[in-house]
Structure formats: structure tokens, C-alpha cells
C-alpha positions as a Markdown table, in Angstrom:
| # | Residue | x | y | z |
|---|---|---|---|---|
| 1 | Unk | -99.7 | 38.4 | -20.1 |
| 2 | Unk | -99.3 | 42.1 | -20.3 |
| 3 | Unk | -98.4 | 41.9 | -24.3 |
| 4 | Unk | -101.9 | 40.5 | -25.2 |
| 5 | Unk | -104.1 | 43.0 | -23.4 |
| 6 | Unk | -102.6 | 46.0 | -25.4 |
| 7 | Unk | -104.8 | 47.1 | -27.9 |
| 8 | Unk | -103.8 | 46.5 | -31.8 |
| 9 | Unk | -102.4 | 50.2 | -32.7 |
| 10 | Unk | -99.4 | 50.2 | -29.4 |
| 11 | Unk | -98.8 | 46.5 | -30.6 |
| 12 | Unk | -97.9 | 47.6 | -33.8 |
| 13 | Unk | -95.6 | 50.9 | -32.8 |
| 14 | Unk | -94.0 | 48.6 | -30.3 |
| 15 | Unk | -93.0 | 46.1 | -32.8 |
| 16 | Unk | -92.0 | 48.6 | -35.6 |
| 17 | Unk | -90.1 | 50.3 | -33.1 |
| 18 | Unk | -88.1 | 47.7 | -32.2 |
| 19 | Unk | -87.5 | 46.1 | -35.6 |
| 20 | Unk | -86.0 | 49.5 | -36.6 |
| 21 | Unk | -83.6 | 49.7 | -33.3 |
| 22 | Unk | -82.4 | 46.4 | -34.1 |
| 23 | Unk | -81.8 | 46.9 | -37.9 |
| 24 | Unk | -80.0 | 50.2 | -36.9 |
| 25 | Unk | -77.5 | 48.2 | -34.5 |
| 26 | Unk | -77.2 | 45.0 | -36.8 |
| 27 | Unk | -76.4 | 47.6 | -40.0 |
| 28 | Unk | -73.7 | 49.7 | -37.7 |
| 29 | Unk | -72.1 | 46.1 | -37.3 |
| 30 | Unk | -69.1 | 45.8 | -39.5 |
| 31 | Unk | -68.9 | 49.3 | -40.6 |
| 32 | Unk | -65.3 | 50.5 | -40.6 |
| 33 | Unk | -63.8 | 54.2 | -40.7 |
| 34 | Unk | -61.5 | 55.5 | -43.0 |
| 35 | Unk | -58.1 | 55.0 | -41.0 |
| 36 | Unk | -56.3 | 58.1 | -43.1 |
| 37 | Unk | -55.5 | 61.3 | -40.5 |
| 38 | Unk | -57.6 | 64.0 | -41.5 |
| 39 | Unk | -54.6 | 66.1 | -41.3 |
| 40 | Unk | -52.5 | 63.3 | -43.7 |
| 41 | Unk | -52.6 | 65.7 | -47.3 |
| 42 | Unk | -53.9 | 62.3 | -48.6 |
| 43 | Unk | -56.8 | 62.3 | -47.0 |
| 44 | Unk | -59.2 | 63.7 | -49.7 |
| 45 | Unk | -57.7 | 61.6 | -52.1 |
| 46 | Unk | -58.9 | 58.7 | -49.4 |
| 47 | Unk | -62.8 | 60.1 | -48.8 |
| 48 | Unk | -62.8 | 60.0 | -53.1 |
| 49 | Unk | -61.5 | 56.5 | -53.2 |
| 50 | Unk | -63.8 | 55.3 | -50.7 |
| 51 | Unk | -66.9 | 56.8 | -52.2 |
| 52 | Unk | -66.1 | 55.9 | -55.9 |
| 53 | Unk | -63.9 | 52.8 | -56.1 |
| 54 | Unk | -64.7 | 51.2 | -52.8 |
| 55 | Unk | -67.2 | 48.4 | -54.9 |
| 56 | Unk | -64.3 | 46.7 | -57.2 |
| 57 | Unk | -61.4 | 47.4 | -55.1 |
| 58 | Unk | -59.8 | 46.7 | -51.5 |
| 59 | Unk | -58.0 | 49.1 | -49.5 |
| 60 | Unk | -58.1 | 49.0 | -46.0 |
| 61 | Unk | -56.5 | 52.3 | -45.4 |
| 62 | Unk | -60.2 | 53.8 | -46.8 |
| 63 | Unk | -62.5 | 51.0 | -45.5 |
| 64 | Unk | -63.1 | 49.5 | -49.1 |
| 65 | Unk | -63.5 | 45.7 | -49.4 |
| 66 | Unk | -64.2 | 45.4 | -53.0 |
| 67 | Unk | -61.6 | 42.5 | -54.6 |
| 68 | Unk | -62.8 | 39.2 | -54.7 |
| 69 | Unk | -60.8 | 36.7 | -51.6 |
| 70 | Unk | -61.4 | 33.6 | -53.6 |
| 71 | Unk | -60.1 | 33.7 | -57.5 |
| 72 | Unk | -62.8 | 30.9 | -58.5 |
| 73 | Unk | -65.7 | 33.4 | -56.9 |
| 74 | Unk | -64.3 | 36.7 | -58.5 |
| 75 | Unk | -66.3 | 38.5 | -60.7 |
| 76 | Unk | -65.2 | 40.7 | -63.5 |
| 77 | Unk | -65.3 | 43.6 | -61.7 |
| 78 | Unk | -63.4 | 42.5 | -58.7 |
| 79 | Unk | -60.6 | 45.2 | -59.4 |
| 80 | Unk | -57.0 | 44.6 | -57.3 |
| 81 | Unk | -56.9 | 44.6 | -53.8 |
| 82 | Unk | -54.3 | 47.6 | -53.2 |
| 83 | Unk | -53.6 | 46.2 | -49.7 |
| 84 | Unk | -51.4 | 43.3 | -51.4 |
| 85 | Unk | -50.7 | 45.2 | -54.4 |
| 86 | Unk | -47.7 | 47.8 | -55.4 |
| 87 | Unk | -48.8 | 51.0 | -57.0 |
| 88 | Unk | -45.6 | 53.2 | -57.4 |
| 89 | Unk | -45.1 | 55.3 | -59.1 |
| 90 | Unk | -48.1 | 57.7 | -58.7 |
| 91 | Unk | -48.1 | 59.1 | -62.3 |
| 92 | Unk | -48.7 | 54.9 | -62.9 |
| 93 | Unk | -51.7 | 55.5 | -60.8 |
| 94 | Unk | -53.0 | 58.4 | -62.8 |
| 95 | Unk | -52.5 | 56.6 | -65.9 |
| 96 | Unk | -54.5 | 53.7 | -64.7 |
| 97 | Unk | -57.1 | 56.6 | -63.5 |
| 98 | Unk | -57.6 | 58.1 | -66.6 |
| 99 | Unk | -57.3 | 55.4 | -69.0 |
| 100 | Unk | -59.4 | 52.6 | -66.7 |
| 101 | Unk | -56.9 | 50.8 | -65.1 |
| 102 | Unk | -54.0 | 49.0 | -67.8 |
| 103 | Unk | -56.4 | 46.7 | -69.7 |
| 104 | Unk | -59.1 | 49.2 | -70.3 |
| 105 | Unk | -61.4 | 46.8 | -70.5 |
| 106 | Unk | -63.6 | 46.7 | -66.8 |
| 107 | Unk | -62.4 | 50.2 | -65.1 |
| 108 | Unk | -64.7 | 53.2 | -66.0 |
| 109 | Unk | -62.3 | 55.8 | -67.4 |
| 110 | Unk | -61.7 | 59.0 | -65.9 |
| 111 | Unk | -63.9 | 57.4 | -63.0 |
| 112 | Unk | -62.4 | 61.1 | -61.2 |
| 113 | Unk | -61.4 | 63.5 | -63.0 |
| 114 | Unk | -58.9 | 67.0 | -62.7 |
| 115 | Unk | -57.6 | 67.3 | -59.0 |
| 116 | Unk | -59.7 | 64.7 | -57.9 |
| 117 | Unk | -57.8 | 62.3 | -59.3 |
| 118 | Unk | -54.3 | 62.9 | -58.1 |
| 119 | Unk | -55.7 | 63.0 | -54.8 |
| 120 | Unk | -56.7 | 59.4 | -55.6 |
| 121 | Unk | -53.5 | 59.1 | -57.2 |
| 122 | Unk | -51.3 | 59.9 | -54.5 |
| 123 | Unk | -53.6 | 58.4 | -52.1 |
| 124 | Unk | -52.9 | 54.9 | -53.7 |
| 125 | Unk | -49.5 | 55.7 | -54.4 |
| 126 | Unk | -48.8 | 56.2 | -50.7 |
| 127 | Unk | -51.1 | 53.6 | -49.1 |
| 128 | Unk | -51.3 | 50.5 | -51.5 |
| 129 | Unk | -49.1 | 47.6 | -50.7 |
| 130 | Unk | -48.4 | 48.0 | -47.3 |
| 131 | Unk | -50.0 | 44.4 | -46.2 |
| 132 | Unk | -48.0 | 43.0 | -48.5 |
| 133 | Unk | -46.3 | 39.6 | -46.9 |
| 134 | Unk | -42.6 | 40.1 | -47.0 |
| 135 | Unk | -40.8 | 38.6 | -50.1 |
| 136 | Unk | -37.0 | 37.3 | -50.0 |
| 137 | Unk | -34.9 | 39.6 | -52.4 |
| 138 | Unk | -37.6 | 41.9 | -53.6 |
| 139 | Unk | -38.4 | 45.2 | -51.4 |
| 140 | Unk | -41.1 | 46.4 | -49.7 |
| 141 | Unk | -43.5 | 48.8 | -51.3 |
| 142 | Unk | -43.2 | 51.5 | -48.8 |
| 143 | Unk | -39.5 | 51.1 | -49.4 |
| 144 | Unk | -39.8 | 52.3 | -53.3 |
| 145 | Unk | -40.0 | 55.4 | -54.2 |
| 146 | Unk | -43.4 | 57.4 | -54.8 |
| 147 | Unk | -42.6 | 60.1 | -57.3 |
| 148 | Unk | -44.5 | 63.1 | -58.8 |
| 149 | Unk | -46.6 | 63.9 | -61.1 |
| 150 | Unk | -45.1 | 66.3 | -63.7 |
| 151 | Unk | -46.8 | 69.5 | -63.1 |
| 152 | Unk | -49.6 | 70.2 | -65.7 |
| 153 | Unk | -48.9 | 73.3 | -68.2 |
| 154 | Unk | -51.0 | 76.4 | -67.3 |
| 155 | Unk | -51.4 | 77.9 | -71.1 |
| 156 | Unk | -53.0 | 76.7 | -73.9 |
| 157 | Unk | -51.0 | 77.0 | -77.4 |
| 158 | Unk | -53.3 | 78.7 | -80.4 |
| 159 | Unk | -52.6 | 77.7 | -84.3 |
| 160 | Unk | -53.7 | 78.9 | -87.2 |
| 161 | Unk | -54.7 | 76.5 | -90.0 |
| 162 | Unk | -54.3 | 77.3 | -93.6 |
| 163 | Unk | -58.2 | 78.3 | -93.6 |
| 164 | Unk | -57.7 | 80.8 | -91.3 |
| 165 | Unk | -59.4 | 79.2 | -88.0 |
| 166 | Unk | -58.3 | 79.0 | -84.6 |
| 167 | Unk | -57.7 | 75.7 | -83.1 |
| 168 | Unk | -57.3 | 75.9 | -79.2 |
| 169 | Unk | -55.5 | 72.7 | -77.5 |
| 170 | Unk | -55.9 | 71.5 | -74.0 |
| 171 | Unk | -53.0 | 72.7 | -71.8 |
| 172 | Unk | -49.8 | 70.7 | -72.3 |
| 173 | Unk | -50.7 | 69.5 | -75.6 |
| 174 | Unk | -49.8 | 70.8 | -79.1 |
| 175 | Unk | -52.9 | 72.7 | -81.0 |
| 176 | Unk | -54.3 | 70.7 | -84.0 |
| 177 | Unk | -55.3 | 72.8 | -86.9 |
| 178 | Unk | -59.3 | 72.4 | -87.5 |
| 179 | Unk | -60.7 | 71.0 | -91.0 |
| 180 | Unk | -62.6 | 73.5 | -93.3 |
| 181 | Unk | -64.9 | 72.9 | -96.2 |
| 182 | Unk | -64.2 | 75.1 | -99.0 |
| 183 | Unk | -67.2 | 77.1 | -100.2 |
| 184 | Unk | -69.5 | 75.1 | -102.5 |
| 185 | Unk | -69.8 | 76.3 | -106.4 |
| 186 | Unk | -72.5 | 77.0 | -107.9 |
């Protein structure tokens, strides 16, 4: 036999070598692409969802398999699996975003933030619910429509308290005065 009359060291890289070629095929095996067009305006919103919500939920349009298949396995973060599931409106998306999810009890808030997340927004928006089996008297999810998110106000509004300092509010929201303490006596 050829195999025994190599010395020890070219035993060894042979053997290594191989392990590593067949854990490189047998990883590849299963590994699905995001099916999104790179060209679809969505698409961004679909790289994001794969890389940060891909473990708790399922959403075949970005490769994610992360909701549990059998109720009595699930675990608590098994989040819904968006290929079933309705999610229209979009700003119902971003709500869920920014607030994690409706419960706020498993869902990281603001798991993306800023632009990122109305690319995840309207990536869900547009995608989720479109393995959904057909139900008599209710329409599809495709069918509904998506909507907008209201466009977020560019300026930020400036108060003055009674104190005299300036209290500076995040755009689209009305500026809260800030709390002084009054000089101390003494």
C-alpha cells in the first residue's frame, strides 16, 4: 500500500488537506443567495435584513431562516416568519423597527437605525407575505397597499426656557425647555 510507505509529515498535509476541501464543500451546502435584484431599490434594505435580523426571523426573499417551524420547539426569540406574515403598511414596519417589534419585549430596539432602517422597512413592507396560502374572503398581501413613510422634518425648532437656556429638539419634534437650578444662597 502506497499510503503506508509515506513518511509521517506528507501523511499529515494529505489528511489536513483533505479534511479542509471537504468541510469547505459540506459548509457551501445549503447556503442560499439573497433573491432581491440588485437593481430592485429594496435591495439594501435586503443585504441589512439579512445581516442583522436573519437569526430570529424568516424571509426567504433575503435568505434568512430564523422563525421557529414547530410552535412546541420555538424559542423566545424565534421572531415571525415574514414569508407567511403581512407587514403593510411600511411606517407599521418602522414602528416595529424602532420600538422592537409591537410587544417590546424580545426585539432589540432600534436594531438599525436612520436610513438604514427604512431600507429594512420598505424591504419587509414590499417582500413579507408573499408565501402566504390563499385565504377565502381576505386579500392577498401583495394586493394591499404599501404606503409611505411621512417624510422626516429637516430643521430643528429652538426654545427658550424661562432661565434663559436653549433647548434644541430632534427634527420633527417640539423643543422642551431644559431645567435650571437657581443659584444657591449663601
Amino acid at each position: 500500500m502506497i499510503f503506508a510507505r509515506m513518511n509521517r509529515p506528507i501523511r499529515v498535509l494529505l489528511i489536513t488537506s483533505a479534511s479542509a476541501v471537504i468541510a469547505a464543500l459540506a459548509s457551501a451546502c445549503g447556503t442560499e443567495k439573497i433573491t432581491v435584484a440588485k437593481s430592485d431599490a429594496t435591495y439594501g434594505g435586503a443585504v441589512l435584513f439579512s445581516q442583522r435580523c436573519s437569526g430570529c426571523h424568516t424571509l426567504s426573499f433575503a435568505a434568512t431562516r430564523g422563525s421557529a417551524t414547530n410552535e412546541r420547539t420555538a424559542e423566545p426569540n424565534n421572531g415571525p416568519n415574514f414569508d407567511v406574515r403581512c407587514e403593510r403598511p411600511v411606517a407599521r414596519v418602522l414602528y416595529a423597527i424602532e420600538n422592537g417589534g409591537f410587544s417590546g419585549l424580545i426585539m432589540p430596539q432600534n436594531v438599525v437605525v436612520g436610513k438604514d432602517a427604512v431600507a429594512v422597512a420598505e424591504f419587509v413592507a414590499k417582500y413579507a407575505g408573499r408565501r402566504t396560502p390563499p385565504v377565502v374572503g381576505q386579500a392577498p398581501c401583495d394586493s394591499k397597499p404599501i404606503g409611505s413613510i411621512p417624510a422626516m422634518a429637516t430643521t430643528t425648532t429652538t426654545t427658550t426656557s424661562s432661565t434663559g437656556t436653549l433647548a434644541k429638539a430632534p427634527p420633527g419634534r417640539p423643543a422642551k425647555a431644559k431645567a435650571t437650578r437657581p443659584p444657591r444662597r449663601r
